[in-house]
py3Dmol code that shows the C-alpha trace and the ligand (Angstrom):
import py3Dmol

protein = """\
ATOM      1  CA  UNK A   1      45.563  11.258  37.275  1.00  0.00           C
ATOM      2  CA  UNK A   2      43.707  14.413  37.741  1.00  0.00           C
ATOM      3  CA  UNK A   3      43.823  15.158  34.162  1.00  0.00           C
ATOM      4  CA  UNK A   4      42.639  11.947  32.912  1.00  0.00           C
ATOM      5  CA  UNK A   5      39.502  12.650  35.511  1.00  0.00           C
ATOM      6  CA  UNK A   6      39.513  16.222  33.854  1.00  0.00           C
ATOM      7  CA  UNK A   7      39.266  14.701  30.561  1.00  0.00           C
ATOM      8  CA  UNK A   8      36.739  11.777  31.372  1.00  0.00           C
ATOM      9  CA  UNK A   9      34.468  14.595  32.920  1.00  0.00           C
ATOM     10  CA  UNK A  10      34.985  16.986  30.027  1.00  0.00           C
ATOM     11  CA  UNK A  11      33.687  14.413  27.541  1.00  0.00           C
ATOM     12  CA  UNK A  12      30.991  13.364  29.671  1.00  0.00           C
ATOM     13  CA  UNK A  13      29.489  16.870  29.318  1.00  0.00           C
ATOM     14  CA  UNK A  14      29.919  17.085  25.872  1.00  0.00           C
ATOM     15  CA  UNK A  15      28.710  13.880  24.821  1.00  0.00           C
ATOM     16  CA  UNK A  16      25.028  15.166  27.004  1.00  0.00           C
ATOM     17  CA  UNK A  17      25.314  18.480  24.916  1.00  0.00           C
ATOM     18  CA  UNK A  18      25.405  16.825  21.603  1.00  0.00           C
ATOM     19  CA  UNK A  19      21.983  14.989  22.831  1.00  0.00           C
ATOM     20  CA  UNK A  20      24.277  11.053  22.920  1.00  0.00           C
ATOM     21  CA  UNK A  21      22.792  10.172  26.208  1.00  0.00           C
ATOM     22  CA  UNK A  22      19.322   7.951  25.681  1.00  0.00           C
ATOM     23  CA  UNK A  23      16.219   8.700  27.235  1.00  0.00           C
ATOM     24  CA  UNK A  24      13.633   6.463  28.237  1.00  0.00           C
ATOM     25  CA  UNK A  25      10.718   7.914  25.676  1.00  0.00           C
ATOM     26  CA  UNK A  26       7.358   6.446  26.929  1.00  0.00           C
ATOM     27  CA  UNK A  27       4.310   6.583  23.913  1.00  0.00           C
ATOM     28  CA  UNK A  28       0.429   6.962  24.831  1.00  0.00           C
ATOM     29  CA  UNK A  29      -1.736   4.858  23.643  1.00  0.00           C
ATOM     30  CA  UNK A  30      -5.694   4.002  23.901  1.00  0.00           C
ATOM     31  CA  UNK A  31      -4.927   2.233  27.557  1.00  0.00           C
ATOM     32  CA  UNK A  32      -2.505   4.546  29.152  1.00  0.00           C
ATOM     33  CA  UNK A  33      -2.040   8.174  28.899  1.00  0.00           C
ATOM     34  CA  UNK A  34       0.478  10.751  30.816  1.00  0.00           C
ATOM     35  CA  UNK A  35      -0.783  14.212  31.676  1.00  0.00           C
ATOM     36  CA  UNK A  36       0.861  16.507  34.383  1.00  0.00           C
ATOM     37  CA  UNK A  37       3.073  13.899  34.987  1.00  0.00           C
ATOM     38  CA  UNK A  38       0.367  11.498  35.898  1.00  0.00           C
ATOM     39  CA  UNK A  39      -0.763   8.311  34.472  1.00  0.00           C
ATOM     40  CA  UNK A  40      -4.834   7.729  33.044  1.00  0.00           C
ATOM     41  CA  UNK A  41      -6.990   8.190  30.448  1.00  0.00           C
ATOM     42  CA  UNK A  42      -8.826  10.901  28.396  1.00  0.00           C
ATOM     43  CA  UNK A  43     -12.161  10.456  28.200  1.00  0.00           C
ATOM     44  CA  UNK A  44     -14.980  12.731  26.777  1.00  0.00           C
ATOM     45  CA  UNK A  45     -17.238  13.922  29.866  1.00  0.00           C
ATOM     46  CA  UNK A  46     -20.851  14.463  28.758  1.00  0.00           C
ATOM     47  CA  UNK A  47     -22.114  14.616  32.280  1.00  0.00           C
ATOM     48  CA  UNK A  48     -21.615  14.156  35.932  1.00  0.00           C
ATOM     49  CA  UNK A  49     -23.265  10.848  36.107  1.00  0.00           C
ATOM     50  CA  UNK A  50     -20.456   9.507  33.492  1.00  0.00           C
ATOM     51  CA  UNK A  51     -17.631  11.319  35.418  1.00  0.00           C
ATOM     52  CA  UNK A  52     -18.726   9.196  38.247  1.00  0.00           C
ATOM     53  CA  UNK A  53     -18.626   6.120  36.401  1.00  0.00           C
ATOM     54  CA  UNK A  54     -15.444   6.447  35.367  1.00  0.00           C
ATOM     55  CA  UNK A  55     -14.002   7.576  38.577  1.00  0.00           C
ATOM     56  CA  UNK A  56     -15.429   4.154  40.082  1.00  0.00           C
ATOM     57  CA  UNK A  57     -14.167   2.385  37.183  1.00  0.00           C
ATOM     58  CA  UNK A  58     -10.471   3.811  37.804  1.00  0.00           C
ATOM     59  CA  UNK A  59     -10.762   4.026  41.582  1.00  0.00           C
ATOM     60  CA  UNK A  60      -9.964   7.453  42.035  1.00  0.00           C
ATOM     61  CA  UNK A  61     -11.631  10.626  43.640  1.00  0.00           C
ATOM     62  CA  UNK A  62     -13.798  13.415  41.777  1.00  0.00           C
ATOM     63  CA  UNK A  63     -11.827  15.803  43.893  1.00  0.00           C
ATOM     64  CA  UNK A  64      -8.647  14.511  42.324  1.00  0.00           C
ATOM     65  CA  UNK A  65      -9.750  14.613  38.877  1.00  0.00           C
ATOM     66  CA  UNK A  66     -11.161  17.975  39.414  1.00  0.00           C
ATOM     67  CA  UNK A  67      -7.943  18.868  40.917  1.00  0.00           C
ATOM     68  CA  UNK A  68      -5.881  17.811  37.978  1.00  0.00           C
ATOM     69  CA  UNK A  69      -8.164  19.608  35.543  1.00  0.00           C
ATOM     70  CA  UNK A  70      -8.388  22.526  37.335  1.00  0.00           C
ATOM     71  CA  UNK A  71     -11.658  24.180  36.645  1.00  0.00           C
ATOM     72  CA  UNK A  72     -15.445  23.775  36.536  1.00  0.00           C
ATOM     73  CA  UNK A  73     -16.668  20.692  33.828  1.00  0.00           C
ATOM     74  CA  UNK A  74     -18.146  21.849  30.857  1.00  0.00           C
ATOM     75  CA  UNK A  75     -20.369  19.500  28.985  1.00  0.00           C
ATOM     76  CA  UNK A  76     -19.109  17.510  25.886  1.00  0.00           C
ATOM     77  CA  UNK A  77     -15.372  17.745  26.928  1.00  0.00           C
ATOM     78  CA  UNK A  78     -12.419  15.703  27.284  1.00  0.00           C
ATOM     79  CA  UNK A  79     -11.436  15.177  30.989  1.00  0.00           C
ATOM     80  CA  UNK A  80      -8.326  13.348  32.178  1.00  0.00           C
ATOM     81  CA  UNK A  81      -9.053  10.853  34.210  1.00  0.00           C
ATOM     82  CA  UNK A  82      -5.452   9.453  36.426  1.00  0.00           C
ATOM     83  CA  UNK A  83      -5.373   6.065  37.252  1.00  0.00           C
ATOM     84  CA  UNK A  84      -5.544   4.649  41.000  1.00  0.00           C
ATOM     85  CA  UNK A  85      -2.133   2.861  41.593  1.00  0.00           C
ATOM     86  CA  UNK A  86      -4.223  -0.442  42.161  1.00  0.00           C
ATOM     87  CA  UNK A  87      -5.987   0.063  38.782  1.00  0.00           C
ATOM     88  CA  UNK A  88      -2.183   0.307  37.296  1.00  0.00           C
ATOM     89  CA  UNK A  89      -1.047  -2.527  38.981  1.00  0.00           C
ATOM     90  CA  UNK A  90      -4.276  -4.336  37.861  1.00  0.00           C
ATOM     91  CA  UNK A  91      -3.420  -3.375  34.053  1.00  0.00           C
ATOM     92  CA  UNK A  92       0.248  -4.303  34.493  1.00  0.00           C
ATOM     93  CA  UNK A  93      -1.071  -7.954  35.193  1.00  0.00           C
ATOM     94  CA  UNK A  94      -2.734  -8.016  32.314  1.00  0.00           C
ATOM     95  CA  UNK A  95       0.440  -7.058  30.241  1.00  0.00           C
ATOM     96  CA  UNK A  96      -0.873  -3.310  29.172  1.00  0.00           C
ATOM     97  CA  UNK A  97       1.335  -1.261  29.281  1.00  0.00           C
ATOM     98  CA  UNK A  98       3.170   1.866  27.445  1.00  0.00           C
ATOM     99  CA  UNK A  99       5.536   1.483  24.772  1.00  0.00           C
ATOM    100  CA  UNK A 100       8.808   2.991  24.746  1.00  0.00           C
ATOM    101  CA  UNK A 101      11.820   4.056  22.767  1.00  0.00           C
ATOM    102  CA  UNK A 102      15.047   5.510  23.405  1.00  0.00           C
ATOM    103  CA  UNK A 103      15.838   8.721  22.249  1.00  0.00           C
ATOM    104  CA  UNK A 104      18.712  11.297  22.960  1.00  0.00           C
ATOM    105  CA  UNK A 105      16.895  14.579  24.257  1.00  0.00           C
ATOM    106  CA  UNK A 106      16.975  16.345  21.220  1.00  0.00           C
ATOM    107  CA  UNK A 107      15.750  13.556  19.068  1.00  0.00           C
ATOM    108  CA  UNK A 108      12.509  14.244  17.733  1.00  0.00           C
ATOM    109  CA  UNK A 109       9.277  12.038  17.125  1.00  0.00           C
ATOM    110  CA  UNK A 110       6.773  11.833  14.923  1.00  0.00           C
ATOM    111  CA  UNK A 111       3.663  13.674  15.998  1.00  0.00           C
ATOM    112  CA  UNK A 112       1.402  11.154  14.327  1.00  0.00           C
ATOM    113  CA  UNK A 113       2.058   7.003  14.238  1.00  0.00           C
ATOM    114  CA  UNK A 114       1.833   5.356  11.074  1.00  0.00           C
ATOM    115  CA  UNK A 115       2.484   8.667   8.852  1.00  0.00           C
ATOM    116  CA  UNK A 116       3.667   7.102   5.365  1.00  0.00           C
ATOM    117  CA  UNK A 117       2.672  10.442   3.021  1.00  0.00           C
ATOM    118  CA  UNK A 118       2.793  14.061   3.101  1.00  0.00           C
ATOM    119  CA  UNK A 119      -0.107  15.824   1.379  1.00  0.00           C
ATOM    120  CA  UNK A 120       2.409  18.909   1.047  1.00  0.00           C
ATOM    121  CA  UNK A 121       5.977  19.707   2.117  1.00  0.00           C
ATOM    122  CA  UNK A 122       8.021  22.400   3.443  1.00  0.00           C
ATOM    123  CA  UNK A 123       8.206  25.460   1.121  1.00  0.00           C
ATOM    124  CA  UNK A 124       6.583  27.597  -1.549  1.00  0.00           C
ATOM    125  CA  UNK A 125       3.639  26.657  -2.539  1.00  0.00           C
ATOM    126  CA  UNK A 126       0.746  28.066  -4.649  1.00  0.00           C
ATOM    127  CA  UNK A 127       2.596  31.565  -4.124  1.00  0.00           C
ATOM    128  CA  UNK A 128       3.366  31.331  -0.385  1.00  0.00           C
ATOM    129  CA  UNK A 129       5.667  30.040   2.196  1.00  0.00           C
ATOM    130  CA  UNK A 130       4.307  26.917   3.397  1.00  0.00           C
ATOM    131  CA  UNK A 131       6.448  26.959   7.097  1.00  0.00           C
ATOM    132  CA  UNK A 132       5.435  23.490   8.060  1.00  0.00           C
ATOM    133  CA  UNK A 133       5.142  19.642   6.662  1.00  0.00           C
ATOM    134  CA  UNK A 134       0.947  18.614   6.169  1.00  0.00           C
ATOM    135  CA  UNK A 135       0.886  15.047   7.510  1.00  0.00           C
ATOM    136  CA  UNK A 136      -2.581  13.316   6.425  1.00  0.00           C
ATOM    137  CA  UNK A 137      -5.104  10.881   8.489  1.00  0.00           C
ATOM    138  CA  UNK A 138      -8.716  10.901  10.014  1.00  0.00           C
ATOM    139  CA  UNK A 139     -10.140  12.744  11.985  1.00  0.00           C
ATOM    140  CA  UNK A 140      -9.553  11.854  15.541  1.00  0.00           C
ATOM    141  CA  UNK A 141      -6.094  10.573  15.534  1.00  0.00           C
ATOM    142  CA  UNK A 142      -3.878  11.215  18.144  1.00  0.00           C
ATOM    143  CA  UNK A 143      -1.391  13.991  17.857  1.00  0.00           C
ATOM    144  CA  UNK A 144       1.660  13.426  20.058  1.00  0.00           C
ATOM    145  CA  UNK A 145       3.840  15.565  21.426  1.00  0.00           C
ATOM    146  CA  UNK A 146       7.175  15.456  19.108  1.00  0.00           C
ATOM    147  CA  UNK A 147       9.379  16.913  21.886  1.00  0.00           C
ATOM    148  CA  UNK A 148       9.179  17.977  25.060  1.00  0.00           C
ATOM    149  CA  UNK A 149       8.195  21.689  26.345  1.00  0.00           C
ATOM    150  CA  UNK A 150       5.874  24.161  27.602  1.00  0.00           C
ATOM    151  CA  UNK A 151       3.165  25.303  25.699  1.00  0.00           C
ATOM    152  CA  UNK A 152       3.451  29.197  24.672  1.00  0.00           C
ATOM    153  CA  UNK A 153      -0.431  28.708  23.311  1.00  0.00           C
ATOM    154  CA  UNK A 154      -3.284  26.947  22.769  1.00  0.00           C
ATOM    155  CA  UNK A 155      -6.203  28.207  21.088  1.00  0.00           C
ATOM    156  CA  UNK A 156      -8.513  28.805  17.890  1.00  0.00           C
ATOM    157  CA  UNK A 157      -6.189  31.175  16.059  1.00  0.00           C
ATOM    158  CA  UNK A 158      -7.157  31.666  12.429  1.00  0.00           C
ATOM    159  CA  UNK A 159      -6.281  29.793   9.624  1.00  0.00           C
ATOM    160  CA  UNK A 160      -4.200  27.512  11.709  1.00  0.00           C
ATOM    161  CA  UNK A 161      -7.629  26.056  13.631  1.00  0.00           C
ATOM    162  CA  UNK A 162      -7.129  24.628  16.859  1.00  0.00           C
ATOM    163  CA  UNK A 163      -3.514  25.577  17.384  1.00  0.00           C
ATOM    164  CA  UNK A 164      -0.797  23.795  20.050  1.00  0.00           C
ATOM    165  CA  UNK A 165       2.584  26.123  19.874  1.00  0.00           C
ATOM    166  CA  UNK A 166       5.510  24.903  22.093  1.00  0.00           C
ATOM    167  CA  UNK A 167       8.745  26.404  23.370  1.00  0.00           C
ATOM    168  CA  UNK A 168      11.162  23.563  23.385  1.00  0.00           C
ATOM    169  CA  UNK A 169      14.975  23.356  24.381  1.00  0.00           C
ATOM    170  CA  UNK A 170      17.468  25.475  22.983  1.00  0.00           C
ATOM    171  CA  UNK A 171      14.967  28.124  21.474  1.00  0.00           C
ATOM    172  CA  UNK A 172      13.643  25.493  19.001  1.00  0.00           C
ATOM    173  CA  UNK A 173       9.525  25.548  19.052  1.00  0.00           C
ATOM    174  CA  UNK A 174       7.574  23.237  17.813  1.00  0.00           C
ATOM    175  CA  UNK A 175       3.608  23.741  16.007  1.00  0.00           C
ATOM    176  CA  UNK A 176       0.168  21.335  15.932  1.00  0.00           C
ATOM    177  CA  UNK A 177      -2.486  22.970  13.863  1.00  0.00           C
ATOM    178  CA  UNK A 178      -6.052  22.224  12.752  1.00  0.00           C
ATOM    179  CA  UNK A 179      -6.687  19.959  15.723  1.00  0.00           C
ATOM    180  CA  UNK A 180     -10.206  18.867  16.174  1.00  0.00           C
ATOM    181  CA  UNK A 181      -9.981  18.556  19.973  1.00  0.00           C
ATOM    182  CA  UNK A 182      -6.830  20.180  21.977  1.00  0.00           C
ATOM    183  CA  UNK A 183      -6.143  18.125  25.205  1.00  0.00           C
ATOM    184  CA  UNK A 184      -3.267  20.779  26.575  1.00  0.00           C
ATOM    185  CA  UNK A 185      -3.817  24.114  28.279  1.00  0.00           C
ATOM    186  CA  UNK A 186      -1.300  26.952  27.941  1.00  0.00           C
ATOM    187  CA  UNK A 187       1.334  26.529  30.533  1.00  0.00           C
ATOM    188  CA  UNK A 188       1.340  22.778  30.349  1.00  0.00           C
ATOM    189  CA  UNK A 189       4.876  21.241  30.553  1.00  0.00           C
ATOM    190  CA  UNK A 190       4.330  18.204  27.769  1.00  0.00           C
ATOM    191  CA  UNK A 191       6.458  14.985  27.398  1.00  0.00           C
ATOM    192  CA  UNK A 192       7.669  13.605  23.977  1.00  0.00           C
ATOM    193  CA  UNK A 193       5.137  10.641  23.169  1.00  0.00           C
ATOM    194  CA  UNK A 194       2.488  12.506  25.150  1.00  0.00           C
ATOM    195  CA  UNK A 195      -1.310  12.895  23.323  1.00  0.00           C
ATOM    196  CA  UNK A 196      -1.798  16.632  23.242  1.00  0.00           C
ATOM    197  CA  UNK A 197      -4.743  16.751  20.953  1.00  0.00           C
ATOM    198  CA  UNK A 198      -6.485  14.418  18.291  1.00  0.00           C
ATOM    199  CA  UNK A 199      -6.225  15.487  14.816  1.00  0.00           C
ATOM    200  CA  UNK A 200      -9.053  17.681  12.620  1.00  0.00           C
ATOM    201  CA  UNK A 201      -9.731  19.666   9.835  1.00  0.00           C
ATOM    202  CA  UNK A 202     -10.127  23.309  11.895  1.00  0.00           C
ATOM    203  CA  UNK A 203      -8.890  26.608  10.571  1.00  0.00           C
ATOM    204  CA  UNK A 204      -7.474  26.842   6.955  1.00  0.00           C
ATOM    205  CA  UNK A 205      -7.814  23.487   5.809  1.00  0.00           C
ATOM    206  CA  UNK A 206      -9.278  21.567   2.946  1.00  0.00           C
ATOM    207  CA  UNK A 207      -8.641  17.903   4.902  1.00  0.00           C
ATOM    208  CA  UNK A 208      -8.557  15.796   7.894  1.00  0.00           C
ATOM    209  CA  UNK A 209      -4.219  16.696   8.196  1.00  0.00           C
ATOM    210  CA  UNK A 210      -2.138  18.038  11.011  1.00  0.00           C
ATOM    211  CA  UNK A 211       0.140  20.769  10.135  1.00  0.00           C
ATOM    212  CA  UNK A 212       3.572  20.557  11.841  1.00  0.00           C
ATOM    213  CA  UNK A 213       6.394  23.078  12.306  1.00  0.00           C
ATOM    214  CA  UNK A 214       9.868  23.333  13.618  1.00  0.00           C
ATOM    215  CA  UNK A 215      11.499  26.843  14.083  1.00  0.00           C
ATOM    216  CA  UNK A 216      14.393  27.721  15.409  1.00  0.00           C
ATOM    217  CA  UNK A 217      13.682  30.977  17.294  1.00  0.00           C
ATOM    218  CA  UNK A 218      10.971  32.296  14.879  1.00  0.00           C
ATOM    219  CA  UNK A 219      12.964  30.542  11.828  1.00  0.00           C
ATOM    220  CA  UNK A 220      10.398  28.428  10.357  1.00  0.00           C
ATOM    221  CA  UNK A 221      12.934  25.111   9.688  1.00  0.00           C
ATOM    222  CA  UNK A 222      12.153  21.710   7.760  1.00  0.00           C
ATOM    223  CA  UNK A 223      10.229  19.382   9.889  1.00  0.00           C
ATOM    224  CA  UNK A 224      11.449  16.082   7.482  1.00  0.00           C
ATOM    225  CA  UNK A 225      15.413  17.340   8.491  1.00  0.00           C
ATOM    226  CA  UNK A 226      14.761  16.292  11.931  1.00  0.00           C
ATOM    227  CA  UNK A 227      12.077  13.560  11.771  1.00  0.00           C
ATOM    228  CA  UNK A 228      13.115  10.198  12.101  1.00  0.00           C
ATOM    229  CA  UNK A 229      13.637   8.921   8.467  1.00  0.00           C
ATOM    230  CA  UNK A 230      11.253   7.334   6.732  1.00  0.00           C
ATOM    231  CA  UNK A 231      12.113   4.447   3.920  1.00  0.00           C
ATOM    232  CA  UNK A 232       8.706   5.257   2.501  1.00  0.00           C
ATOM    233  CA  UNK A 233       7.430   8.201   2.383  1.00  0.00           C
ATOM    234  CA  UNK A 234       4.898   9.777  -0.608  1.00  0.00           C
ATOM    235  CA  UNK A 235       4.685  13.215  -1.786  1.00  0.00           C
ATOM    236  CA  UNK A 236       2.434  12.693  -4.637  1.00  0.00           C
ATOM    237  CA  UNK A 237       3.214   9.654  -6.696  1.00  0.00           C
ATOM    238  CA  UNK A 238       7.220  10.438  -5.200  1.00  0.00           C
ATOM    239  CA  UNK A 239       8.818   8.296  -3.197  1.00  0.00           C
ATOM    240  CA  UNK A 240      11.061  10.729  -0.679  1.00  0.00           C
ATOM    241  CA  UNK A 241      11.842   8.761   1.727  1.00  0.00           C
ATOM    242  CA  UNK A 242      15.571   8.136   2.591  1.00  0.00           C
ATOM    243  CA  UNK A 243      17.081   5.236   1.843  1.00  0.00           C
TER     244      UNK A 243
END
"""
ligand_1 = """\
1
ZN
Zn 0.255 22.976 6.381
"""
view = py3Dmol.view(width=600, height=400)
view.addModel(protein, "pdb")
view.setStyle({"model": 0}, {"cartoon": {"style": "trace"}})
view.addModel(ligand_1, "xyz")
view.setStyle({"model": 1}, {"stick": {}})
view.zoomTo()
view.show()
């Protein structure tokens, strides 16, 4: 008896290790957002006056949105603004709402919805490494977090633009570059599904793309092997999508 309870426990912890056990993945959209484990809405702040408004609008306090965003507000910038619990429950009778998936823990996401071509893939290219995968779309686009972690940095740093990098489980990291806007501040703990910037052209760029790595350590590893497959997905005129 005890080694049947042995054995049911054993394979309980190995079936978490290998990532089996599904998670409860929530996505952002434009109506709800998470940030610092808190439920609202970015919104670009061009002035006290439309702070106000919004803070009426979503019944909370300016001292907790200050709190939250820790700092003095600059002009032009994106402010998270939480939710009252009455203004969720209002939006839950109205049906909005999150979306979720389930995922095992170390199942990643893609960082941007709707992604059906790659305007270049993992490898050499033109004479150089290329460490990441160059997923295309317009300017503005939210950029989700792909899997959970902290963020190591996040900051203008050369060629890569507006850079997000993330320390992730099991020394896996994960990469966002050439972000217009970055919502995340280094030392932010991010969720998978999360908005942690909206996508730009910064840096070394030549379109509106984000630029998305995986490394193991400070391996740079490709992002497709771990992506949820695509059935459609064009590199050129290439179908590489997996069937
Ligand atoms: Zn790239």
């Amino acid at each position: 008896m005890l080694k049947r309870a042995f054995f049911v426990i054993f394979f309980i912890v190995i079936s978490l290790n290998s990532g089996y056990a599904k998670e409860k993945v929530f996505i952002d959209n434009w109506d709800i957002q998470q940030y610092r484990g808190q439920l609202g809405q970015w919104k670009l702040i061009g002035s006290k006056k439309i702070l106000r408004y919004y803070a009426k609008k979503y019944k909370v306090t300016l001292s907790r949105i200050s709190k939250l965003k820790g700092g003095r507000l600059l002009n032009e910038e994106y402010v998270f603004i939480p939710f009252s619990k009455e203004y969720l429950k209002e939006l839950a009778a109205k049906g909005i709402k999150r979306n979720f998936v389930y995922k095992s823990k170390s199942e990643y996401i893609w960082p941007v919805e709707g992604i059906d071509r790659i305007t270049s893939a993992f490898g050499m290219r033109w004479g150089t490494f290329h460490n990441g995968v160059d997923l295309p779309k317009r300017k503005g686009t939210p950029v989700i977090a792909a899997m959970d972690g902290k963020v190591i940095s996040a900051s203008y740093s050369g060629g890569y633009g507006n850079s997000i990098y993330v320390e992730c489980r099991n020394n896996f990291y994960t990469r966002y570059s050439h972000n217009s806007v970055m919502l995340v501040k280094k030392g932010d703990y991010i969720r998978k599904g999360q908005i942690i910037a909206f996508l730009g052209s910064t840096g070394n760029s030549t379109g509106n793309h984000l630029h998305f790595e995986i490394r193991y350590k400070n391996i740079p590893l490709n992002p497709l092997d771990f992506l949820p497959p695509k059935k459609e997905l064009y590199y050129g005129n290439k179908n590489i999508g997996k069937k």
